[in-house]
Biopython code that builds the backbone (N, CA, C, O; Angstrom):
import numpy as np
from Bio.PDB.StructureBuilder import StructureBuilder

atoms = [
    (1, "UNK", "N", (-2.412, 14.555, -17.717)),
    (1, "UNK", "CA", (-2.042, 14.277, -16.361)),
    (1, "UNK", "C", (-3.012, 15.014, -15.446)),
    (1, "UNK", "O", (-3.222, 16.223, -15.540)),
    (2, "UNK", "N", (-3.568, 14.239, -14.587)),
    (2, "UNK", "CA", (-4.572, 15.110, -13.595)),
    (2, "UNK", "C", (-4.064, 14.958, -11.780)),
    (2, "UNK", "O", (-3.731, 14.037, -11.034)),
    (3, "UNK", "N", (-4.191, 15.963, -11.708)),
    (3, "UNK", "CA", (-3.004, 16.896, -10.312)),
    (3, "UNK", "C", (-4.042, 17.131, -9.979)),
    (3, "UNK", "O", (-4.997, 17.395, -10.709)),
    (4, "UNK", "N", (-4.010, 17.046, -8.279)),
    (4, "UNK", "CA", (-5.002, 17.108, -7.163)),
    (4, "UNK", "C", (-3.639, 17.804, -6.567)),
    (4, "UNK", "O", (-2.447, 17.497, -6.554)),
    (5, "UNK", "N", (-4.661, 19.224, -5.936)),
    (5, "UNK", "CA", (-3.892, 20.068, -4.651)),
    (5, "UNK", "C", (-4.019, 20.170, -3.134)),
    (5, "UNK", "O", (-5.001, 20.757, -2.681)),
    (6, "UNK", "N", (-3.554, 19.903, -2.715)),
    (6, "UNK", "CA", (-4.475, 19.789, -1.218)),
    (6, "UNK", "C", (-3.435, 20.760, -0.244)),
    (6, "UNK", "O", (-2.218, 20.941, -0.242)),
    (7, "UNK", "N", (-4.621, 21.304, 0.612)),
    (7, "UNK", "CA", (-3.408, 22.793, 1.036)),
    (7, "UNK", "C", (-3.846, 22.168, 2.617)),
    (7, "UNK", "O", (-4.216, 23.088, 3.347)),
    (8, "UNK", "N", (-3.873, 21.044, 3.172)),
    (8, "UNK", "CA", (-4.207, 20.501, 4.393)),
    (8, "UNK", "C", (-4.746, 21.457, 5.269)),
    (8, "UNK", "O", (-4.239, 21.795, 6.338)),
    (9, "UNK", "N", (-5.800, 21.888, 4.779)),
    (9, "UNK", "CA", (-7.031, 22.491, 5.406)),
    (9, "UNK", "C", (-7.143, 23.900, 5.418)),
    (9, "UNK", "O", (-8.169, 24.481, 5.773)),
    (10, "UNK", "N", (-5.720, 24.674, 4.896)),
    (10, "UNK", "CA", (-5.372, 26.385, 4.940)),
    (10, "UNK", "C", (-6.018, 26.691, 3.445)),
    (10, "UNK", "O", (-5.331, 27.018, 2.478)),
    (11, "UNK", "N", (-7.777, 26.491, 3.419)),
    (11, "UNK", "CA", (-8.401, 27.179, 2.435)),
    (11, "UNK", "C", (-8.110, 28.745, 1.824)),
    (11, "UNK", "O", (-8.353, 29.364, 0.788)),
    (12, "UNK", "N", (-7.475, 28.973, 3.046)),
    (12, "UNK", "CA", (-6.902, 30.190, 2.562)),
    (12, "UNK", "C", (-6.242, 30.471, 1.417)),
    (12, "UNK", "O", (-6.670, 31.064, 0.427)),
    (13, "UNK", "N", (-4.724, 29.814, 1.695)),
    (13, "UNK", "CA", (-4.313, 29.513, 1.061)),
    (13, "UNK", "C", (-4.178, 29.147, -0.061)),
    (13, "UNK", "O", (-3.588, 29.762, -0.949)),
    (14, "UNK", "N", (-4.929, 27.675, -0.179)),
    (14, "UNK", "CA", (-5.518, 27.693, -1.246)),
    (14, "UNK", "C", (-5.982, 28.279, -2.278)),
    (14, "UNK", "O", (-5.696, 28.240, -3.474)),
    (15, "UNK", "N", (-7.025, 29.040, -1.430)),
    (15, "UNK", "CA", (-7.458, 30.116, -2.576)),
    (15, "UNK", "C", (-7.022, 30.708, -3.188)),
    (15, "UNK", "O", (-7.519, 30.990, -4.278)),
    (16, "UNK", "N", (-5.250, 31.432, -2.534)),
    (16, "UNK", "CA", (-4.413, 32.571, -3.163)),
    (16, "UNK", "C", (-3.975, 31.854, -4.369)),
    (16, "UNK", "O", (-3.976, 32.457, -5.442)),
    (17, "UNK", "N", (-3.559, 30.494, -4.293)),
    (17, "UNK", "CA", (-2.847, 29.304, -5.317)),
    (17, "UNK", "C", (-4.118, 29.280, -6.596)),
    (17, "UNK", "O", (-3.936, 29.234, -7.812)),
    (18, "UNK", "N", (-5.015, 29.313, -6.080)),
    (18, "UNK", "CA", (-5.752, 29.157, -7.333)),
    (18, "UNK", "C", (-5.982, 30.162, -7.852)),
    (18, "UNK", "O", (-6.123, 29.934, -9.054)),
    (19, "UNK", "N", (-6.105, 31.175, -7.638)),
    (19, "UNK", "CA", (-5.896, 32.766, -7.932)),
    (19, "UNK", "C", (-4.703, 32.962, -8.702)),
    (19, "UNK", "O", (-4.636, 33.598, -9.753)),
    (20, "UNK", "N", (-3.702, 32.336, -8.073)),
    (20, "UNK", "CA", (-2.568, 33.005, -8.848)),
    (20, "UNK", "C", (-2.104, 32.063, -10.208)),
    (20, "UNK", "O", (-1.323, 32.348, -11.116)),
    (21, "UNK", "N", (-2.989, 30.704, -9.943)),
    (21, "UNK", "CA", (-2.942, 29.662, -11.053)),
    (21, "UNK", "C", (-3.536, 30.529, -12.732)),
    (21, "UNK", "O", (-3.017, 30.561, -13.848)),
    (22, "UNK", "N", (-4.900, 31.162, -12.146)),
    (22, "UNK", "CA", (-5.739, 31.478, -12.794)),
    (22, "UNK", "C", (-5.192, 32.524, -13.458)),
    (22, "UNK", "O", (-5.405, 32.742, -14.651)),
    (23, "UNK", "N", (-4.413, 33.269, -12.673)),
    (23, "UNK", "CA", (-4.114, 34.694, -13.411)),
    (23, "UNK", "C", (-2.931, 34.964, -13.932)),
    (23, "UNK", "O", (-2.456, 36.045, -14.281)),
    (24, "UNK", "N", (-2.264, 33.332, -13.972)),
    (24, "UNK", "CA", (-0.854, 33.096, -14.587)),
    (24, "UNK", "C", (-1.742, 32.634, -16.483)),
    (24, "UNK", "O", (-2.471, 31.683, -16.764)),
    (25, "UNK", "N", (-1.294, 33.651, -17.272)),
    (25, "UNK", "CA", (-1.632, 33.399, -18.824)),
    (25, "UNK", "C", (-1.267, 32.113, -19.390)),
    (25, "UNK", "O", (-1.957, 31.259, -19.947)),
    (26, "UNK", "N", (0.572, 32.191, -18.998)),
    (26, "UNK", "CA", (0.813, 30.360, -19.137)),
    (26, "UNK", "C", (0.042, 29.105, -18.426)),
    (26, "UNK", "O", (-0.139, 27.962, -18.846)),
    (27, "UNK", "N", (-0.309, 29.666, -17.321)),
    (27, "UNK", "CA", (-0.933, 27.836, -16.698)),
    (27, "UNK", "C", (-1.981, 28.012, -16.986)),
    (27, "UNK", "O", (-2.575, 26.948, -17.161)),
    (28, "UNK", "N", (-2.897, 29.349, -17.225)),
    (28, "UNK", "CA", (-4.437, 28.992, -17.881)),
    (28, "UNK", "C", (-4.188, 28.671, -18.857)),
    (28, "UNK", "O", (-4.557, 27.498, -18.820)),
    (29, "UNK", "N", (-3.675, 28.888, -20.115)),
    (29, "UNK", "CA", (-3.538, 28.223, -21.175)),
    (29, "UNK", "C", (-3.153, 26.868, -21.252)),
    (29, "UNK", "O", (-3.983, 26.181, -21.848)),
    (30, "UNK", "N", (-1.990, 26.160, -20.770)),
    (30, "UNK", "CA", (-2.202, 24.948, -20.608)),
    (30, "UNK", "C", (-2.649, 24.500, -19.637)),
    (30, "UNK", "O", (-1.781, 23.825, -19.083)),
    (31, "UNK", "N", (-3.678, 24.504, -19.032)),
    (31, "UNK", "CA", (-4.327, 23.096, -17.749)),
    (31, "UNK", "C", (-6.063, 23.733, -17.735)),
    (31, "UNK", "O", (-6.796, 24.568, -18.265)),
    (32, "UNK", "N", (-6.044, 23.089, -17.133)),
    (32, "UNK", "CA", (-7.916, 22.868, -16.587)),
    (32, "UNK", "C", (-7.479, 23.105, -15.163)),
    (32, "UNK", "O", (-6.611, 22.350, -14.725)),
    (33, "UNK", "N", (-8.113, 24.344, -14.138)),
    (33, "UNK", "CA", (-8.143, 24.602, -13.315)),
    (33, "UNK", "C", (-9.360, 24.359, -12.482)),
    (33, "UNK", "O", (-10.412, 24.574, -13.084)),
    (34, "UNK", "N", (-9.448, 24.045, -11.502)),
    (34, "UNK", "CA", (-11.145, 23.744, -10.684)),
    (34, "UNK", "C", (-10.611, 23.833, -8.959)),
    (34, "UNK", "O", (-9.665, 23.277, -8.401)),
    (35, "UNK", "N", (-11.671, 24.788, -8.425)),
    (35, "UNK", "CA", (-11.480, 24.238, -6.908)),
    (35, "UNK", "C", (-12.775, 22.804, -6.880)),
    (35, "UNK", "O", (-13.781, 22.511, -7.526)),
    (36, "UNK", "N", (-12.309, 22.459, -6.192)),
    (36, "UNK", "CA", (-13.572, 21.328, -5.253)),
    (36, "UNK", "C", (-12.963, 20.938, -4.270)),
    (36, "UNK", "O", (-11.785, 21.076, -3.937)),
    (37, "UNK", "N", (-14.296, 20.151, -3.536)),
    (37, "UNK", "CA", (-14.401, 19.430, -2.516)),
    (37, "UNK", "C", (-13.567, 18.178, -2.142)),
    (37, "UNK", "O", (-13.812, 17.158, -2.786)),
    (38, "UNK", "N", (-12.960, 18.146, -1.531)),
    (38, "UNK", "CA", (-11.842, 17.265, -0.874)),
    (38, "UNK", "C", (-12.693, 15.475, -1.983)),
    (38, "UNK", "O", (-13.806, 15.102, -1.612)),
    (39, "UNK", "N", (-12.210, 14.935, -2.793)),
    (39, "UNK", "CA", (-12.249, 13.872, -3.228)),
    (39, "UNK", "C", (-12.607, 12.635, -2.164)),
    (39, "UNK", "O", (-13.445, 11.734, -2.111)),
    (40, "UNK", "N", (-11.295, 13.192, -1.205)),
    (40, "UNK", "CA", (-11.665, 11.679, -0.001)),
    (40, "UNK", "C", (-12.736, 11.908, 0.555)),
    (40, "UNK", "O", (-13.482, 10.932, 0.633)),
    (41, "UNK", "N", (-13.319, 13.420, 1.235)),
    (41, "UNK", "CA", (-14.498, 13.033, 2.037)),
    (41, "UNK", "C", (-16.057, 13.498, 1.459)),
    (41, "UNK", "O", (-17.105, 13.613, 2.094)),
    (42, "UNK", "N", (-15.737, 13.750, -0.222)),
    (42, "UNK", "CA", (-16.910, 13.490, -0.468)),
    (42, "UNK", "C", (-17.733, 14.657, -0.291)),
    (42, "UNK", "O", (-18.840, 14.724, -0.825)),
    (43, "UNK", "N", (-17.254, 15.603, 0.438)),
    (43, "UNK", "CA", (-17.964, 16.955, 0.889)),
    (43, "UNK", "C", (-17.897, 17.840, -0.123)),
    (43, "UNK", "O", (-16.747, 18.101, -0.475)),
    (44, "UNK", "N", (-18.784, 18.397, -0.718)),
    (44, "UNK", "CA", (-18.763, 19.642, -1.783)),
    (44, "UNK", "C", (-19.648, 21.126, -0.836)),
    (44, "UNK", "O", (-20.664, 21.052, -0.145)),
    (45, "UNK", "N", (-18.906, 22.205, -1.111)),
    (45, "UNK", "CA", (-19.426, 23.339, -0.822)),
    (45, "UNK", "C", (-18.302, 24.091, -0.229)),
    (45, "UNK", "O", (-18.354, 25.318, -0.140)),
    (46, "UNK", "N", (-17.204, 23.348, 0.213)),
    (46, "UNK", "CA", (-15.975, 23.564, 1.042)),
    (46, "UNK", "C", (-14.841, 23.243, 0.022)),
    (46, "UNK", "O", (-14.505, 22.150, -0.434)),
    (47, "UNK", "N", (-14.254, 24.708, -0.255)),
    (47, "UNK", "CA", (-12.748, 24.131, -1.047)),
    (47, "UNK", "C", (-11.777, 23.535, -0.715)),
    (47, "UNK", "O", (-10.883, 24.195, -0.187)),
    (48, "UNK", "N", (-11.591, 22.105, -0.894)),
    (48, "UNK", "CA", (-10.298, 21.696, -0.011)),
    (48, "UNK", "C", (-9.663, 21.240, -0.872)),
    (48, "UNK", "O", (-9.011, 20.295, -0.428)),
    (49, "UNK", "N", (-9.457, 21.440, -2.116)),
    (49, "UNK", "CA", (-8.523, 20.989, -3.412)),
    (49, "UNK", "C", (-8.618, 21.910, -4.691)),
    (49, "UNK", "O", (-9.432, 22.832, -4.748)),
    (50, "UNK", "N", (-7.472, 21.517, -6.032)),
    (50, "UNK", "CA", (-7.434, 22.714, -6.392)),
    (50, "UNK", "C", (-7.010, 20.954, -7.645)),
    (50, "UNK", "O", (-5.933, 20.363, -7.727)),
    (51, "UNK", "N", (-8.047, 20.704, -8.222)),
    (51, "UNK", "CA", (-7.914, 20.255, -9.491)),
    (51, "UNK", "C", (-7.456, 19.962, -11.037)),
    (51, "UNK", "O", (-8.242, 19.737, -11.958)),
    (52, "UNK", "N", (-6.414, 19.997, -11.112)),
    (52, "UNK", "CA", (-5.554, 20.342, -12.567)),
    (52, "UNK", "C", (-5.819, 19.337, -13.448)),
    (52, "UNK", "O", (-6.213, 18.247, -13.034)),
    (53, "UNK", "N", (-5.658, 19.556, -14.598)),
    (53, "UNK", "CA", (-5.602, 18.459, -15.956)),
    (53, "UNK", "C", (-4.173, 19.428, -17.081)),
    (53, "UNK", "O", (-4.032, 20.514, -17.643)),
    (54, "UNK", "N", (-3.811, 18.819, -16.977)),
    (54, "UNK", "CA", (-2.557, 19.333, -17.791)),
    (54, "UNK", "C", (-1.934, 18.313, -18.869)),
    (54, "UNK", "O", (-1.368, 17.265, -18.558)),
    (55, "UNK", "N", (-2.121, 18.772, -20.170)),
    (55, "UNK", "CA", (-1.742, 17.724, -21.182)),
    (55, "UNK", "C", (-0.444, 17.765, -22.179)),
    (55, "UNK", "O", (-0.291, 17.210, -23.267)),
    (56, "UNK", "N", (0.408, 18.586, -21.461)),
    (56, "UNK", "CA", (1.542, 18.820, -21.875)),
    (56, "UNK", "C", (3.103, 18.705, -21.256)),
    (56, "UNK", "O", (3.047, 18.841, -20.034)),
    (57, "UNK", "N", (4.326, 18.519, -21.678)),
    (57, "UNK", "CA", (5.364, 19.398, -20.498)),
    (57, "UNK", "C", (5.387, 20.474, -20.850)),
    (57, "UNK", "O", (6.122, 20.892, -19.956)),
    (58, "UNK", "N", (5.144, 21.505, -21.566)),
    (58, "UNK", "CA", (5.098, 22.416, -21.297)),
    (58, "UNK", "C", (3.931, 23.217, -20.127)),
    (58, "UNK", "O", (4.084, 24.274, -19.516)),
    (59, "UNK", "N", (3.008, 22.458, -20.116)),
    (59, "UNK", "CA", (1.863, 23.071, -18.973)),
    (59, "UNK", "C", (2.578, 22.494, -17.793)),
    (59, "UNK", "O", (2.652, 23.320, -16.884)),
    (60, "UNK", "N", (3.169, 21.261, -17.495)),
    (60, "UNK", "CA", (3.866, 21.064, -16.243)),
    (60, "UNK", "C", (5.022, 21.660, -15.478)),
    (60, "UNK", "O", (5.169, 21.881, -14.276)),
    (61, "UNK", "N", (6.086, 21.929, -16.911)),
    (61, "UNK", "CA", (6.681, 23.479, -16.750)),
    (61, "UNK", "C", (6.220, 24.706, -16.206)),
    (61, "UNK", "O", (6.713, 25.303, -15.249)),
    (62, "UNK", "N", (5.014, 25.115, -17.040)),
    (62, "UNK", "CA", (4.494, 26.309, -16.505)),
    (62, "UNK", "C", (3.901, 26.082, -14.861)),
    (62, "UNK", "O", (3.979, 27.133, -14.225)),
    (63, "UNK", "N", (3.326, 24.910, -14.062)),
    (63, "UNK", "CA", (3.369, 25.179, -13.542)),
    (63, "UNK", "C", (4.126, 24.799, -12.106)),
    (63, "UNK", "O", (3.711, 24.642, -10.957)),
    (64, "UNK", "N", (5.306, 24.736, -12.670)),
    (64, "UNK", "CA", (6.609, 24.837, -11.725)),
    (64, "UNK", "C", (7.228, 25.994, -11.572)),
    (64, "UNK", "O", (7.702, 26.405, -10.512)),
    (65, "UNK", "N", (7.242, 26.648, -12.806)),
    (65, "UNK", "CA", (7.451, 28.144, -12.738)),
    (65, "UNK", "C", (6.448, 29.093, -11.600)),
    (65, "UNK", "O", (6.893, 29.840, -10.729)),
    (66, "UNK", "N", (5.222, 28.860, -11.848)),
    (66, "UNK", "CA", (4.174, 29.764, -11.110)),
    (66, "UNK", "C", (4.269, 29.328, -9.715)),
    (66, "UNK", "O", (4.382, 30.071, -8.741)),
    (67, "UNK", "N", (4.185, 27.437, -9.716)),
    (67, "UNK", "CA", (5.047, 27.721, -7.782)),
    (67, "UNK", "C", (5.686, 28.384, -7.303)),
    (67, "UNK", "O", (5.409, 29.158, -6.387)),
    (68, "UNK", "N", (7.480, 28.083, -8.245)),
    (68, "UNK", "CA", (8.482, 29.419, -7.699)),
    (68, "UNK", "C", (7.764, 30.344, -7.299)),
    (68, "UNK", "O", (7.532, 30.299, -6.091)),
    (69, "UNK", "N", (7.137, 31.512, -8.078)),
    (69, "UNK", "CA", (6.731, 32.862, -8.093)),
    (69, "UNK", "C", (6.079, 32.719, -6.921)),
    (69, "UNK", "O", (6.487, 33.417, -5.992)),
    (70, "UNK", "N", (5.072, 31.915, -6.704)),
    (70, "UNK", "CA", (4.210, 31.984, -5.608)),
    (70, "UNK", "C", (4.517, 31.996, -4.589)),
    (70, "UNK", "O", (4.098, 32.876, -3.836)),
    (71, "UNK", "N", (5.416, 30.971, -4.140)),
    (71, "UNK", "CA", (6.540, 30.548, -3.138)),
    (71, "UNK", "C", (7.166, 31.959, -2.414)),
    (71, "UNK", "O", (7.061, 32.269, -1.227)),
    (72, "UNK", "N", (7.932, 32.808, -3.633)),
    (72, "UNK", "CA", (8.160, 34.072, -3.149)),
    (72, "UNK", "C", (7.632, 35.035, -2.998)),
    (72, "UNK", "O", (8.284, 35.999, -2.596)),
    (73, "UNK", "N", (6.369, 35.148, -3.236)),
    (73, "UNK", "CA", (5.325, 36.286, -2.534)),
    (73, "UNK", "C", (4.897, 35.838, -1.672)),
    (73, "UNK", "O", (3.788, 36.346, -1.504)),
    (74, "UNK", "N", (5.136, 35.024, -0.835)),
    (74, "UNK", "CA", (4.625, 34.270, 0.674)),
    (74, "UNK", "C", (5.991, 34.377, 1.654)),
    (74, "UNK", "O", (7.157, 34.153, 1.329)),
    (75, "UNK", "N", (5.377, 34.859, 3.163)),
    (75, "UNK", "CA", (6.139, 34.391, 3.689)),
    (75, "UNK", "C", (7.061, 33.237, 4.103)),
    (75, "UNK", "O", (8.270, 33.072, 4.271)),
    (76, "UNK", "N", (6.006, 32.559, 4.186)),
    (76, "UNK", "CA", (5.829, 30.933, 4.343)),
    (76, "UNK", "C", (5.662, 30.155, 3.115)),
    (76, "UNK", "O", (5.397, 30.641, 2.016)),
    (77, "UNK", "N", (5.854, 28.770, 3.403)),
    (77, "UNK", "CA", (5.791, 27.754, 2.464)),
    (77, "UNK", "C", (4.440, 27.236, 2.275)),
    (77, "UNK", "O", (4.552, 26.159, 2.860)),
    (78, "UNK", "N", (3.189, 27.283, 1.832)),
    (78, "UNK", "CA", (2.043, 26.679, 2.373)),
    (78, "UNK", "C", (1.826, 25.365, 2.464)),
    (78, "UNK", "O", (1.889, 24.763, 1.392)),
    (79, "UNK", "N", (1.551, 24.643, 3.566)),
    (79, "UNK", "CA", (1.327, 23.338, 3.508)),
    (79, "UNK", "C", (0.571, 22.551, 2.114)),
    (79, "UNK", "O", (-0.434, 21.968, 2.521)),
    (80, "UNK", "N", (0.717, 22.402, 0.925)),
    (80, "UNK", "CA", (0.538, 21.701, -0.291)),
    (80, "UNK", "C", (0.455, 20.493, -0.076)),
    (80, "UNK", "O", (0.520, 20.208, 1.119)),
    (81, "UNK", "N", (0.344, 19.712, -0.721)),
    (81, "UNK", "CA", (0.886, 18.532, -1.312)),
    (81, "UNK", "C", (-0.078, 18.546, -1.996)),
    (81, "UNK", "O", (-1.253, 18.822, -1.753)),
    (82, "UNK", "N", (1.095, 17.843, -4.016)),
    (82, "UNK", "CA", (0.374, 17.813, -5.291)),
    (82, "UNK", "C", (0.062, 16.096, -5.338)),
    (82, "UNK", "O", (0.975, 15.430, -4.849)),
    (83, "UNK", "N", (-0.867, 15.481, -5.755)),
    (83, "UNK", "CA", (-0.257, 13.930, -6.219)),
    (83, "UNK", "C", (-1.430, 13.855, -7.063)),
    (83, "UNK", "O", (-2.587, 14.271, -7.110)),
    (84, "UNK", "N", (-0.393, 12.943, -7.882)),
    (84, "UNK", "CA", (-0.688, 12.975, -9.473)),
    (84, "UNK", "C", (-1.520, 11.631, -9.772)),
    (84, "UNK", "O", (-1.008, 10.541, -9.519)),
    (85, "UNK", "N", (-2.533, 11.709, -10.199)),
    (85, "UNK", "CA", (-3.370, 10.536, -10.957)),
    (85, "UNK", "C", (-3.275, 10.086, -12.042)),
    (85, "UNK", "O", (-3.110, 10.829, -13.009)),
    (86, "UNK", "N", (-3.364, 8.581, -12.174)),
    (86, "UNK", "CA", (-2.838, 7.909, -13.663)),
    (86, "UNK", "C", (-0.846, 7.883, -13.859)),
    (86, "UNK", "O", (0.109, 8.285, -13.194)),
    (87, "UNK", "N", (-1.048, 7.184, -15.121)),
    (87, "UNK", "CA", (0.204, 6.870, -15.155)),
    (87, "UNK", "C", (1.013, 7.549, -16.307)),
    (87, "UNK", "O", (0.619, 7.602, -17.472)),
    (88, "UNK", "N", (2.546, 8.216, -15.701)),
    (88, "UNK", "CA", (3.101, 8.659, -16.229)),
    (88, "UNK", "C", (4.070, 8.217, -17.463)),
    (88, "UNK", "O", (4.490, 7.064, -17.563)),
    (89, "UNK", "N", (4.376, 9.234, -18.374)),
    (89, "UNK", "CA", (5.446, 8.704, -19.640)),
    (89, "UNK", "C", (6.911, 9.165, -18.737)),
    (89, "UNK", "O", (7.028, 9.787, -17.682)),
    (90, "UNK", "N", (7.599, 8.757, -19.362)),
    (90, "UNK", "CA", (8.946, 8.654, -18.592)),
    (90, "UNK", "C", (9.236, 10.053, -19.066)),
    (90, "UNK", "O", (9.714, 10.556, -18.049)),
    (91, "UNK", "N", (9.236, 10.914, -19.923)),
    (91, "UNK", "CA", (8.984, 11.939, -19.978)),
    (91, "UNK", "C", (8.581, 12.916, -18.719)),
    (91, "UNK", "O", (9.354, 13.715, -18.191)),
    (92, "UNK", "N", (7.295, 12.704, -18.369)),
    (92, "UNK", "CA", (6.551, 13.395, -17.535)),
    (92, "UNK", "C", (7.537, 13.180, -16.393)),
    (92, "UNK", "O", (7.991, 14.023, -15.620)),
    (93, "UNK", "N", (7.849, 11.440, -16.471)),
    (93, "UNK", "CA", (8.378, 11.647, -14.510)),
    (93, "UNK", "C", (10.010, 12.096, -14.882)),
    (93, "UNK", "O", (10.692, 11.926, -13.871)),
    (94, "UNK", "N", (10.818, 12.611, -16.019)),
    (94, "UNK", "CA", (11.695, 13.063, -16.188)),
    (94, "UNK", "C", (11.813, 14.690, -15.668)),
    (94, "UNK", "O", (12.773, 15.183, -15.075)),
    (95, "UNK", "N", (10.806, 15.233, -15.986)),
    (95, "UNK", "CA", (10.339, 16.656, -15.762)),
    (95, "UNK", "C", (9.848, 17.113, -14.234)),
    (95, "UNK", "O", (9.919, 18.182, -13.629)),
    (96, "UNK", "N", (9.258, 15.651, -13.861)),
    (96, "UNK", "CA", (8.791, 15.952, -12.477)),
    (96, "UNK", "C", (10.506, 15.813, -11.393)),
    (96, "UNK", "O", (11.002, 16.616, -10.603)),
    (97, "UNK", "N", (10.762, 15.055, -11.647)),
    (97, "UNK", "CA", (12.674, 15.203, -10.685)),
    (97, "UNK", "C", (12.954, 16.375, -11.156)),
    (97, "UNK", "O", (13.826, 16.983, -10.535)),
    (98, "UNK", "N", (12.471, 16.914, -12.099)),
    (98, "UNK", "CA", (13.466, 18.621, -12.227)),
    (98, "UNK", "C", (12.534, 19.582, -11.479)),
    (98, "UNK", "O", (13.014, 20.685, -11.217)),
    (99, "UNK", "N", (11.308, 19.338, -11.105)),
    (99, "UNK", "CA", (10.496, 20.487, -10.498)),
    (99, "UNK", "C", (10.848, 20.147, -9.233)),
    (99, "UNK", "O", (11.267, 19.084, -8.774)),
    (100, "UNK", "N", (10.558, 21.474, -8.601)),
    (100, "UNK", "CA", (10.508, 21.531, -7.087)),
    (100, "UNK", "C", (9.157, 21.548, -6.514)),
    (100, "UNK", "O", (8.908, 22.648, -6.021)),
    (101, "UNK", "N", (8.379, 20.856, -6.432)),
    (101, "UNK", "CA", (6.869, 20.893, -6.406)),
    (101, "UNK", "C", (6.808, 19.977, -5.207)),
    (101, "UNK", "O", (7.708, 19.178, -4.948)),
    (102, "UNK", "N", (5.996, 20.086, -4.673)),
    (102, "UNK", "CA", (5.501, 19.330, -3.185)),
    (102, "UNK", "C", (4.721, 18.210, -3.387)),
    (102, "UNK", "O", (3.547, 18.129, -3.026)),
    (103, "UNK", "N", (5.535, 17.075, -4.132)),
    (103, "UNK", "CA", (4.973, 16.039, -5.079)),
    (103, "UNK", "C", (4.782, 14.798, -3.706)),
    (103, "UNK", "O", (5.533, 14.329, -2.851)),
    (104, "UNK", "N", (3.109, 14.600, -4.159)),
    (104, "UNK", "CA", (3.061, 12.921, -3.336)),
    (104, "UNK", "C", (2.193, 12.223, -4.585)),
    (104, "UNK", "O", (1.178, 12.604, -5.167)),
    (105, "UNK", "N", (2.997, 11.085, -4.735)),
    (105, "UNK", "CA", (2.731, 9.698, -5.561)),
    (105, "UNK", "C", (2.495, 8.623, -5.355)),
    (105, "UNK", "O", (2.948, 7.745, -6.090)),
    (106, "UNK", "N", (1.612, 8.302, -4.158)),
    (106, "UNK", "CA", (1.686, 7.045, -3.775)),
    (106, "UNK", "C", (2.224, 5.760, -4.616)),
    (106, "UNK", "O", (2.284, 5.708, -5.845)),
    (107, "UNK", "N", (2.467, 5.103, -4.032)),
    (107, "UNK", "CA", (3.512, 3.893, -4.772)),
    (107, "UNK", "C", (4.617, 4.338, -5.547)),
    (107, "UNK", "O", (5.548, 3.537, -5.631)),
    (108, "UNK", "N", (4.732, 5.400, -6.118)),
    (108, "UNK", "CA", (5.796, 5.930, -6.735)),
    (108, "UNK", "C", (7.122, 5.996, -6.332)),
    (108, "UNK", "O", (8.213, 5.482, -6.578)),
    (109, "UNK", "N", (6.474, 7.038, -5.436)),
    (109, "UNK", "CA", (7.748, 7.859, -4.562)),
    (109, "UNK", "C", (8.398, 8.904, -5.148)),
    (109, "UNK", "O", (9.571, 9.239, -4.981)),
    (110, "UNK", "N", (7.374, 9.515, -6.009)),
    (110, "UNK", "CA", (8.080, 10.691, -7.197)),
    (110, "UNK", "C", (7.265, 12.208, -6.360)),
    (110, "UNK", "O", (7.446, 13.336, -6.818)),
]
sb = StructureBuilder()
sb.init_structure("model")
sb.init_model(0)
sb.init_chain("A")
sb.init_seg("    ")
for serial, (resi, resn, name, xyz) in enumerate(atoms, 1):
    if name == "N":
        sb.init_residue(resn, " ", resi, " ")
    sb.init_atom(name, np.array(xyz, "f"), 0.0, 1.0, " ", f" {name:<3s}", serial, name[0])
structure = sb.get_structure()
């Protein structure tokens, strides 16, 4: 499953998320982590996304767990939104209604 992050422009932000992606043992172990350049505009040099590949539920687990955590070392909620590329096993979108994740799916609605 490959997860695009987009922190609507609070690179900041961002950054802390990928930081704390990175330095979570469970989500480095299951996923492929990457910052890049916003997909839609094509721009590289500027982090405006936070790239996942995750081939498990257990890596999708893990990182619903590391949101929570993250969630509560912030004051605030950071403007996110995850949406997911390719198509899911009923599995996956079973697991995704149990996370609390800042999920956009176009056509979905998951």
């Amino acid at each position: 499953m490959e997860l695009t992050i987009n922190a609507a422009g609070d690179e900041q932000a961002l950054t802390e998320f990928y930081s704390w992606l990175r330095d979570d043992v469970d989500v480095a172990r299951s996923a492929t982590i990457n910052l890049a350049g916003s997909r839609d505009t094509g721009e590289m040099g500027v982090f405006e996304v936070i790239c996942m590949s995750i081939g498990s539920l257990t890596g999708l687990a893990n990182l619903g767990i590391a949101w929570g955590n993250f969630l509560r070392s912030r004051k605030e909620t950071p403007p996110f939104t995850i949406t997911i590329e390719g198509e899911l096993t009923a599995e996956q979108r079973a697991m995704l209604r149990n996370l609390d994740l800042p999920f956009n799916r176009p056509g979905d609605g998951e």
